[in-house]
C-alpha positions in Angstrom: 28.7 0.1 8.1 29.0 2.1 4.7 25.2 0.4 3.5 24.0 1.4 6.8 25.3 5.1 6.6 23.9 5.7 3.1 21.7 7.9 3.3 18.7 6.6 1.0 19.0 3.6 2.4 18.5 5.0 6.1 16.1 7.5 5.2 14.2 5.2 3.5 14.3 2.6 6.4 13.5 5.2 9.1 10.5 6.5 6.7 8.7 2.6 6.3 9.2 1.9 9.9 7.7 5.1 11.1 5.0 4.2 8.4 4.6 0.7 9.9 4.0 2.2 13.3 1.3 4.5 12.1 -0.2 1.6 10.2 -1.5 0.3 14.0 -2.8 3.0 15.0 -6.0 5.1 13.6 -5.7 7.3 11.4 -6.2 11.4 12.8 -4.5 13.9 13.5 -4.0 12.9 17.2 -2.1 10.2 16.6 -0.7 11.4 13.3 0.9 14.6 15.7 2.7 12.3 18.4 4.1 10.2 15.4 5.1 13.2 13.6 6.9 14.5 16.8 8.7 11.4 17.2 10.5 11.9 13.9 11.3 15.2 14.8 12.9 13.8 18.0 15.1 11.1 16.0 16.4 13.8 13.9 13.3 14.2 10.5 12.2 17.0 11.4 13.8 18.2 7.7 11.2 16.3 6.0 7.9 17.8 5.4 5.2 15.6 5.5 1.3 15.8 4.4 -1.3 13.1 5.8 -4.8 11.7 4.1 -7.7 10.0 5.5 -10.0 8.0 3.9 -11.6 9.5 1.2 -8.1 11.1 0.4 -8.7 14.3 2.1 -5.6 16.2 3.7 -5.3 15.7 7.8 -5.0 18.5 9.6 -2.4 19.2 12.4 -2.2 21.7 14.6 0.6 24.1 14.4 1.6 22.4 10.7 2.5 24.6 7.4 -0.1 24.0 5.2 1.7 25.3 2.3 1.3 23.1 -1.0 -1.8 21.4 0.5 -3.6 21.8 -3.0 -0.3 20.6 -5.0 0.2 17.3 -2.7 -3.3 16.5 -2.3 -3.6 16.3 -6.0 -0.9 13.6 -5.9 -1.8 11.7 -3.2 -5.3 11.2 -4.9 -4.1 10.7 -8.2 -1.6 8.1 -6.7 -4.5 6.4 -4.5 -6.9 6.3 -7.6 -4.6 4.7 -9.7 -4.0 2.1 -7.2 -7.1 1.6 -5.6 -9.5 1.7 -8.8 -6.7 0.7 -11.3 -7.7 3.8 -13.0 -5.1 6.8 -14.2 -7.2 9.5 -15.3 -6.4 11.4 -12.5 -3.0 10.9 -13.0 -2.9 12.2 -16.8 -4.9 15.0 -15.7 -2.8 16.2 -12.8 0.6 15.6 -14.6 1.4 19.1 -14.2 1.2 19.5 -10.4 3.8 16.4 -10.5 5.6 18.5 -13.4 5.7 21.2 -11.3 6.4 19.8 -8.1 8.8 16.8 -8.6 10.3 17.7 -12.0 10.4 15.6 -15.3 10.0 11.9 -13.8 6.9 9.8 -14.7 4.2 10.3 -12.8 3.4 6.3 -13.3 7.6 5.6 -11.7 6.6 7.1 -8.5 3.1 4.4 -8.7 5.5 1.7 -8.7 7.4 2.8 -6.5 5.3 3.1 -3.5 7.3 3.0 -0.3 10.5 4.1 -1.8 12.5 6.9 -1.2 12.7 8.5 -4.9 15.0 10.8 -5.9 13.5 13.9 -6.9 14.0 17.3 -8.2 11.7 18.7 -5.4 10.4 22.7 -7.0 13.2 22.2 -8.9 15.7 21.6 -6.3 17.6 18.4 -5.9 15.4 16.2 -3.3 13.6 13.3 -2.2 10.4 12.1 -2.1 8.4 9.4 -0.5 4.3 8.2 0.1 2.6 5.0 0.8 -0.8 3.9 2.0 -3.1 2.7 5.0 -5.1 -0.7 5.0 -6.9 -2.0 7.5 -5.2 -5.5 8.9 -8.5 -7.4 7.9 -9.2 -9.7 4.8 -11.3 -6.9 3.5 -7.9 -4.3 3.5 -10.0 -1.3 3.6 -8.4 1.7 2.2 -7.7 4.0 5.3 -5.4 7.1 4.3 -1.6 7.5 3.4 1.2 9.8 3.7 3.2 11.7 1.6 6.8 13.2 2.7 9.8 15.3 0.7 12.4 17.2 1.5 15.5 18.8 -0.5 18.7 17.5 -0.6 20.9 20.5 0.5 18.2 20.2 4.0 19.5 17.1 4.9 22.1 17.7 7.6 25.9 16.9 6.8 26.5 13.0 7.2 23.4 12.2 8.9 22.8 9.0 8.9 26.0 7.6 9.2 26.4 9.7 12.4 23.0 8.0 14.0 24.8 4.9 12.9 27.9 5.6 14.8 26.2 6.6 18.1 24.3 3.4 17.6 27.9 1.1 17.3 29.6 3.5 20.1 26.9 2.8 22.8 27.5 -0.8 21.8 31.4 -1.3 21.3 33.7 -1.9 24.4 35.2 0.8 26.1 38.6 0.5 24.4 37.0 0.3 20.7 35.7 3.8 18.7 33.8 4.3 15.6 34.1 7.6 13.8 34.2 10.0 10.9 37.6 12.1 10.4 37.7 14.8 8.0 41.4 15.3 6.4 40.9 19.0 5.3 38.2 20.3 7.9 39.1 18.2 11.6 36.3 20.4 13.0 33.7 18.9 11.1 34.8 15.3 12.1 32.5 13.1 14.4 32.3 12.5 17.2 34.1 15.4 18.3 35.5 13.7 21.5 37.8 10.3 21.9 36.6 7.3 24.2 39.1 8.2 27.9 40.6 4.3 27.3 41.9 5.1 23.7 44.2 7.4 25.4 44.2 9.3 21.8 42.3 13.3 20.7 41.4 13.7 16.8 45.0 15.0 15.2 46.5 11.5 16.1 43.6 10.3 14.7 43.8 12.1 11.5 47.7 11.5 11.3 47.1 8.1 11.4 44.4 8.0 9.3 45.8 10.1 6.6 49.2 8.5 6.3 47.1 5.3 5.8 45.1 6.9 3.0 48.1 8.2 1.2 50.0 4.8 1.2 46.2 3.5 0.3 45.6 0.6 2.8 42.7 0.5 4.7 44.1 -1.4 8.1 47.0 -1.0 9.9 48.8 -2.1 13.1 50.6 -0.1 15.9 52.4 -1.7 19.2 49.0 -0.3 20.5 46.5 0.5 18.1 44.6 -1.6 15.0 42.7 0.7 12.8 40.8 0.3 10.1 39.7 3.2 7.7 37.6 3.5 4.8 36.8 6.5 2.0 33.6 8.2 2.3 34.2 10.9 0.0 37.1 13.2 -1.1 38.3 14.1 2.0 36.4 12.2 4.6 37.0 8.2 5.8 35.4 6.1 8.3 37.6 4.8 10.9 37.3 2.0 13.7 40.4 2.5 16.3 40.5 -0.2 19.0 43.4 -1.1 21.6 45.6 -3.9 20.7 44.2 -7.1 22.5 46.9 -9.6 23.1 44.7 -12.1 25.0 44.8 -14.5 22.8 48.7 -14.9 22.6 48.5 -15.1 27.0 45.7 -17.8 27.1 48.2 -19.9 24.5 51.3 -19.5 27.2 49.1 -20.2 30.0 47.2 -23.2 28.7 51.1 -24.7 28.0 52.0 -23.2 31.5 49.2 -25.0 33.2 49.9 -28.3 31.8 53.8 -28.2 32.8 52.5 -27.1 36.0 50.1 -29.8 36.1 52.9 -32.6 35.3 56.0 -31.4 37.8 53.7 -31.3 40.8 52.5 -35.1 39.9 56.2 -36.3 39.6 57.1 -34.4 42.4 54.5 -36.3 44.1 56.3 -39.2 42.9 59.4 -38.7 44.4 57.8 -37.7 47.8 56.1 -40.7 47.9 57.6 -43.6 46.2 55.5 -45.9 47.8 53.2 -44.8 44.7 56.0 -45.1 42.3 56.7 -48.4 43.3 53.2 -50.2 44.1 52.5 -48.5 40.5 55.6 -49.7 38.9 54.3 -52.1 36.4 52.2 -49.3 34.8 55.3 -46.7 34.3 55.4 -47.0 30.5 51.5 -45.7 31.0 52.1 -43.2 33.6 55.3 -41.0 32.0 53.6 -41.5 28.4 50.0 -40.4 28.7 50.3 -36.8 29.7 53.4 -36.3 27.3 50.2 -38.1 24.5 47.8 -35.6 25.9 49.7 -32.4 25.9 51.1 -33.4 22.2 47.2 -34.1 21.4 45.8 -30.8 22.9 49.1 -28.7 21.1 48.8 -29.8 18.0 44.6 -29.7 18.0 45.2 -26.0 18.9 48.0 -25.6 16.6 45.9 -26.5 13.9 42.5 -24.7 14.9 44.8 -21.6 15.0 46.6 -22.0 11.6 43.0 -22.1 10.3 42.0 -19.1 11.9 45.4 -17.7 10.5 44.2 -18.2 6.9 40.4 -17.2 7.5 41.7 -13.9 9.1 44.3 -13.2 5.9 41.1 -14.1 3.3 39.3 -11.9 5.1 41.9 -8.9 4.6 42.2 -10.0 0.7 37.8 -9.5 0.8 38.8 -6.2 2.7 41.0 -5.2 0.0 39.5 -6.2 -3.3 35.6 -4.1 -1.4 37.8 -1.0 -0.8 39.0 -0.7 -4.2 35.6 -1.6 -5.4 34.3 1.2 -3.3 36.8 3.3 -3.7 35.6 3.9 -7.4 32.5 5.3 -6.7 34.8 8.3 -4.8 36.6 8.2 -8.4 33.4 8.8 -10.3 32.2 11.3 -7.9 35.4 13.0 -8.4 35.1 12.8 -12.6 31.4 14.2 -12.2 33.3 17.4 -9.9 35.3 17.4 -13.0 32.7 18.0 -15.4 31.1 20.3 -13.2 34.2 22.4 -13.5 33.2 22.6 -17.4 30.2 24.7 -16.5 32.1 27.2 -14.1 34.8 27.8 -16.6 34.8 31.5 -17.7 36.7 30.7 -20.8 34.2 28.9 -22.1 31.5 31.2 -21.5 31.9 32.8 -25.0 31.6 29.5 -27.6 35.2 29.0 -29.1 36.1 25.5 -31.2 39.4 26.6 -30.8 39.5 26.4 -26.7 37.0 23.3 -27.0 39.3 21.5 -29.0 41.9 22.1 -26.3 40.2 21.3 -23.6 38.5 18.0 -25.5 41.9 16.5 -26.5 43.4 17.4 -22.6 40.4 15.6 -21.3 41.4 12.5 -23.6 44.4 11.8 -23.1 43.5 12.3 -19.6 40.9 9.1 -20.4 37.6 11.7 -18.8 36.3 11.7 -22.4 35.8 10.0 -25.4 33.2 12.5 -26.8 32.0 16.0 -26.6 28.9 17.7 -28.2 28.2 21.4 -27.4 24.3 22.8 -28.3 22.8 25.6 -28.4 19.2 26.4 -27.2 17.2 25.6 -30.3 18.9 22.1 -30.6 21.5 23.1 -33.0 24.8 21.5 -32.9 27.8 23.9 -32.3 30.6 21.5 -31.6 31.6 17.7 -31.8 34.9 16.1 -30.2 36.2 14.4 -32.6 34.6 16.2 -35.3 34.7 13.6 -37.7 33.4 9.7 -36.8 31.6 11.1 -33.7 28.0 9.1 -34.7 25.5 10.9 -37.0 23.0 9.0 -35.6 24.0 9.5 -32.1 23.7 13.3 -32.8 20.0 12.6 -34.4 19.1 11.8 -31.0 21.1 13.9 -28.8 19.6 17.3 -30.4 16.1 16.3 -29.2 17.6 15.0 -25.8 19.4 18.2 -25.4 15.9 20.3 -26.4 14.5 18.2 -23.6 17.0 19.0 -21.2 16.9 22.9 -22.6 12.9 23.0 -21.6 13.2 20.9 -18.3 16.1 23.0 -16.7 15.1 26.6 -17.8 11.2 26.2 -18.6 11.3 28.2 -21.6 9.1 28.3 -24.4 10.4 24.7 -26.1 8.3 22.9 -23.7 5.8 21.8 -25.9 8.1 21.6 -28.9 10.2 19.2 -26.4 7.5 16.8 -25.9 7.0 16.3 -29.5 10.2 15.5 -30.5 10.5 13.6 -27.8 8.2 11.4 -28.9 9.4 11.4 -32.6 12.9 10.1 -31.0 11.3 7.6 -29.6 10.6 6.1 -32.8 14.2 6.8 -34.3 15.6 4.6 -31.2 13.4 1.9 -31.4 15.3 1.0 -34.6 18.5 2.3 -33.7 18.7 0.0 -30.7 17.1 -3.2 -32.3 18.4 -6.0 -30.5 19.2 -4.0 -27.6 16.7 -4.3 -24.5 13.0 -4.0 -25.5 11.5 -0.4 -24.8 14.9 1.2 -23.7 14.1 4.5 -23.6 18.0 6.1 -24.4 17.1 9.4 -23.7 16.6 8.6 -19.8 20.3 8.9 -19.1 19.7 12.1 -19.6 17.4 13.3 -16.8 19.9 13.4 -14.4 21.3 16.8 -15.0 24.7 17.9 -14.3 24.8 14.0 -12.7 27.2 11.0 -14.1 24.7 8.7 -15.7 25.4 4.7 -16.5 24.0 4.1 -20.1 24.6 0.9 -22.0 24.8 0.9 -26.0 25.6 -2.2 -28.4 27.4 -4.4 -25.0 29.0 -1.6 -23.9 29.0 0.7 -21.0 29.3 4.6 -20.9 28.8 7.3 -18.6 26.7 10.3 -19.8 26.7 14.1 -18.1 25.4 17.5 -19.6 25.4 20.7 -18.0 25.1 24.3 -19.3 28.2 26.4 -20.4 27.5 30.3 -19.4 25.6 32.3 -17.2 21.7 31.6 -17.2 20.8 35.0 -15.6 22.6 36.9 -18.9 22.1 35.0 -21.8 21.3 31.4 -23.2 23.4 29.2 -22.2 25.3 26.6 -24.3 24.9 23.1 -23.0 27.6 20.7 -23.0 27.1 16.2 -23.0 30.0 14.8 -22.3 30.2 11.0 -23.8 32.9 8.6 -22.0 33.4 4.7 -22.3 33.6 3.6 -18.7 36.3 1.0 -19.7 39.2 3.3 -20.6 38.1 5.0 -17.4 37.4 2.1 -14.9 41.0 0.6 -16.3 43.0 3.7 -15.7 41.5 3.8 -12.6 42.3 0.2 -11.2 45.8 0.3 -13.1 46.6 3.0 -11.0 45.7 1.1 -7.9 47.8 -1.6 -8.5 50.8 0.7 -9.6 50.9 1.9 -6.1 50.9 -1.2 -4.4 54.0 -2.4 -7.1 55.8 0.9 -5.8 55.1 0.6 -2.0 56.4 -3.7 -2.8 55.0 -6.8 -0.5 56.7 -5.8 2.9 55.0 -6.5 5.7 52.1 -8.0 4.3 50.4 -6.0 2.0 48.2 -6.8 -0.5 49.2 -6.8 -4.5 46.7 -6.6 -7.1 45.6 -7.7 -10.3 43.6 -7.2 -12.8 42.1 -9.3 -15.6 38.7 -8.5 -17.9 36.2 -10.7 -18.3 36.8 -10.9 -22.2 38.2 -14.4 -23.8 41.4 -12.7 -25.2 42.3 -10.8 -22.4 45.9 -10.5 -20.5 46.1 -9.6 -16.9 47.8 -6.8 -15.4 50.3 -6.3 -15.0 51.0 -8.7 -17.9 54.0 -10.7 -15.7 51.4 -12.6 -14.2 50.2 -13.9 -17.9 52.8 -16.8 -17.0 50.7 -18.3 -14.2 47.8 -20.6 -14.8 46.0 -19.1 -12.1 44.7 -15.9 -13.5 43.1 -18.1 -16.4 41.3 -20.5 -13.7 40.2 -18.0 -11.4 39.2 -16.4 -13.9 36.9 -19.3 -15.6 35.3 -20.5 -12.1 34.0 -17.1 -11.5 32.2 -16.7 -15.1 30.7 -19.9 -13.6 29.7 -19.3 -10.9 30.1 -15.6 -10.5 31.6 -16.1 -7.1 34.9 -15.5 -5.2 37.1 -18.1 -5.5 40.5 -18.7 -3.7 43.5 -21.1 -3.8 47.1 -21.2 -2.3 49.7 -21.4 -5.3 53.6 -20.8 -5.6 55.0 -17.5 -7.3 58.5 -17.4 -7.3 59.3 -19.9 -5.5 56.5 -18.4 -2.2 53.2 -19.7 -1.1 50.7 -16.7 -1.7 47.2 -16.6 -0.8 45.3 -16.2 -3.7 41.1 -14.4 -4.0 39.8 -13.4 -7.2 36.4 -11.5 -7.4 34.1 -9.8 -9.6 33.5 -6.2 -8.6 30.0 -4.3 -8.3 31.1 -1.1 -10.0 33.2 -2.9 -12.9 31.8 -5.4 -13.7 33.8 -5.7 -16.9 36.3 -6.6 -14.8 37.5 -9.2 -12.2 40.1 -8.3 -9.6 42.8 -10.6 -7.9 44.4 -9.9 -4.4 47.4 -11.7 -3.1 49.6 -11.7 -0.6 52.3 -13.9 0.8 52.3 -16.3 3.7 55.9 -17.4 4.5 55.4 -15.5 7.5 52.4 -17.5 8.4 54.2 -20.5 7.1 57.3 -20.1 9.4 55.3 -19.2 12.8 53.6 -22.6 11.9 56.7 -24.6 11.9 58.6 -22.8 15.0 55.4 -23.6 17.1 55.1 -27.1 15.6 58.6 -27.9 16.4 58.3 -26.0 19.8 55.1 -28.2 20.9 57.3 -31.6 19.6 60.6 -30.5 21.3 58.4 -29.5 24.6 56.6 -33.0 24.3 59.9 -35.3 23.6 61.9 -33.1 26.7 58.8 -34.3 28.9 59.4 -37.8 28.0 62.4 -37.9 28.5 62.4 -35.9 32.1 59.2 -38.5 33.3 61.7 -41.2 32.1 64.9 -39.9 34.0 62.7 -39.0 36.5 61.6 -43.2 36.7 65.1 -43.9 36.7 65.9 -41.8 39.7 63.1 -43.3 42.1 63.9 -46.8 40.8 67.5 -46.8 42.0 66.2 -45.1 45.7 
């Protein structure tokens, strides 16, 4: 559900099929006009789009804001030139209409990346942008036209595509069963506004619900009439399913025990009303009295059994549940560093340069694990502070001045442009043997395009996250600007430590989930280091740097049977992460019924034999 809600993903998926459908029909502005209000009737009408024929030329349509024709149509033909005719001329020639238009990316990126939806800084504004191209269907694929369409972030209404998504699992799901979006701080700006009649439940028991499970951070939960499952979206915003409790399957288990006592009296009653039967049948009694008793043990335990597997699958299933949320749940922990960061720009102590409050405000971010280094510029590329001033890298500040000159030109235009692009290129060179043995052609300033954005950059094996924004007002005066260096593994472990500090406080009642943590490195301990004494952190452990799979086993801890999954996670992947949870509970419910399907099975016997005994003597 969170995939499909993400909005480049949807947008991107909406844009392709809308191109697809265009693709079958001729290209003009007749049918260009009913596709384009189609889009607007699913919801794009924020996008803005621009249509070619042929020979590249803009399509007109009536009623359409023509503004940037010149600027796009340059694009699209450069775009189509270089793909068509394998020639980029055009493309070196009109670099600064994409420059201008869609900020400091490659004009040869977006070539490869035809039929994406690229992130773009759109007139200078945070944005997306998008074009592909026509062919005929024929062996000859004749170039017919193409499309171009962008919009701006900040255009894009709030939660867009996850709220198509949920109309599109609401009009599906049974009446008892609702999808939504509930917003802890803001319950107005929740979706959808109204509860499904059958629920029997408005958006404040919804929240309540919701937010108690957030705070005791478990993402299902269980009421004598509810299930409900939640997920973080962002901050303050989860993703909830809410369904009635449906106890069919515990009724169809009585009844299919009911209906085969029922099915057994009435034939022995049958016995005793006619004991003709019993006694013409009399040299088959050991038969008659021991087949059904052989059939209703066969058909208890066979069920018994199908259900102690669906038992296991189901608790698996909420271990995988688990380990995703606290894999997802640290992308809502980077978000919330890069708000962090942010917070560094706004600051008005720090609009007047002091080492003095830098220093402070380094060594607090430290300890706090947000940062490992801190390097203040000014506009010419001069360095006016480093955290920690001494062993901060000389040759990481080499090239961080021109990275932050780059930045300096890109995000205020000034007059360094051209110097930019020089030294741009001379730190080119500097890299290339700075980062021998690293990946070939990694280009370490591109971290760095993503103003005021948390950027992954690798260096010598190990992983960091990059962020620069200005410090000051732009409107006044130059601002200084700020790149904040942090290695994500002091960051990532703090973060997963925490989780599994929780779950030790809240302890293993009623089922929860316990957690832990073990890196990927030979010498490493998990944690919490009380598990070191199991085996089973070291094998789980060396299956999945096999096979780089989930792996799962039952094993004994103190004395209990816990289900055990270990996994590698998506947004650390220094890391592997270990759920468990016990299953005496499970165990237990699987003896009593065991014992109460024998017991039921040796009291038949025993009443068919009595019940022999009786008609024999009559």
């Amino acid at each position: 559900m969170k995939h499909e809600g993400n909005e480049l993903v949807f947008l991107q998926k909406q844009l392709n099929f809308s191109y697809g459908m265009l693709q079958e029909e001729p290209v003009n502005s007749k049918n260009l006009g009913r596709r384009l209000e189609e889009l607007n009737k699913i919801g794009l009408s924020f996008f803005k789009f621009r249509f070619f024929d042929a020979k590249a030329n803009p399509v007109t349509l009536a009623e359409k804001d023509e503004s940037l024709k010149t600027v796009t149509h340059k694009i699209f033909s450069s775009l189509v030139e270089s793909e068509t005719n394998s020639n980029s001329t055009q493309i070196i020639k009109n670099k600064a209409y994409f420059s201008a238009f869609l900020g400091s990316i490659n004009p040869v990126d977006f070539l490869l990346r035809k039929s994406e939806l690229i992130q773009a800084n759109i007139k200078g504004k945070p944005g997306y942008f998008y074009w592909n191209t026509f062919y005929s269907s024929d062996s000859e694929k004749t170039f017919l036209g193409g499309m171009l369409a962008w919009c701006e972030e900040k255009d894009i209404p709030l939660n867009f595509s996850m709220r198509l998504v949920l109309d599109k699992q609401n009009l599906i799901a049974p009446s008892n069963k609702q999808w939504g979006i509930i917003n802890l701080t803001d319950l107005a700006s929740s979706y959808p506004k109204t509860i499904k009649k059958n629920i029997n439940l408005n958006l404040k028991n919804i929240r309540n619900s919701v937010g108690k499970m957030a705070e005791s951070g478990i993402s299902k939960a269980v009421t004598n009439n509810y299930m409900i499952n939640a997920g973080f979206l962002d901050d303050d915003k989860l993703i909830y399913c809410i369904a009635l409790k449906d106890e069919k399957d515990i009724y169809e288990f009585k009844l299919f025990f009911q209906i085969i006592l029922l099915t057994i009296s009435i034939f022995f009653l049958k016995g005793l009303l006619f004991k003709e039967i019993k006694v013409e049948m009399s040299e088959y009694t050991v038969l008659i009295f021991t087949f059904p008793v052989l059939l209703f043990l066969l058909f208890g335990f066979s069920y018994l059994e199908l259900d102690k597997d669906s038992r296991m699958k189901q608790i698996v299933e909420n271990l995988s549940d688990s380990i995703d949320e606290v894999d997802d749940g640290y992308k809502i922990a980077v978000l919330a560093l890069e708000k962090k960061y942010l917070k560094l720009g706004l600051s008005n102590d720090l609009f007047e340069f002091s080492a003095k409050k830098f220093a402070g405000l380094s060594e607090q971010l430290k300890k706090q694990k947000f940062l490992d280094r801190l390097y203040v510029f000014d506009k010419s590329g001069g360095l006016k502070y480093s955290f920690p001033s001494k062993g901060s890298g000389d040759i990481v500040k080499q090239f961080l001045k021109p990275a932050a000159m780059k930045i300096y030109s890109e995000q205020l235009d000034s007059e360094l442009s051209f110097a930019s692009k020089i030294q741009h290129a001379l730190v080119q060179n500097m890299t290339k043997a700075y980062t021998e043995g690293l990946e070939e052609g990694k280009d370490l300033l591109k971290p760095f395009e993503k103003f005021q954005k948390i950027s992954e950059f690798w260096l010598t094996n190990k992983r960091y996250y990059v962020f620069s924004t200005f410090i000051g007002d732009k409107k006044t005066r130059d601002p200084l600007l700020a790149i904040i260096w942090t290695r994500t593994a002091g960051f990532s472990d703090d973060y997963l430590q925490q989780k599994i500090q929780f779950t030790l406080k809240k302890g293993l009642m009623n089922n929860e989930v316990d957690f832990i943590m073990l890196s990927k490195e030979d010498s490493a301990m998990p944690y919490p280091i009380e598990y070191s004494k199991y085996r089973f952190p070291k094998d789980l452990k060396l299956k999945i740097l096999q096979n780089d799979s989930r792996q799962q086993l039952i094993t004994q801890i103190g004395g209990e049977n816990y289900m055990i999954l270990a996994s590698p996670l998506k947004e650390i992947p220094e890391q592997i992460l270990i759920a468990l949870t016990p299953i005496k509970k499970y165990e237990d419910e699987y003896k009593y019924l065991w014992y109460t399907i024998l017991l039921n099975g040796i009291s038949m016997f025993l009443g068919a034999f009595a019940m022999y005994l009786v008609t024999e003597k009559n």
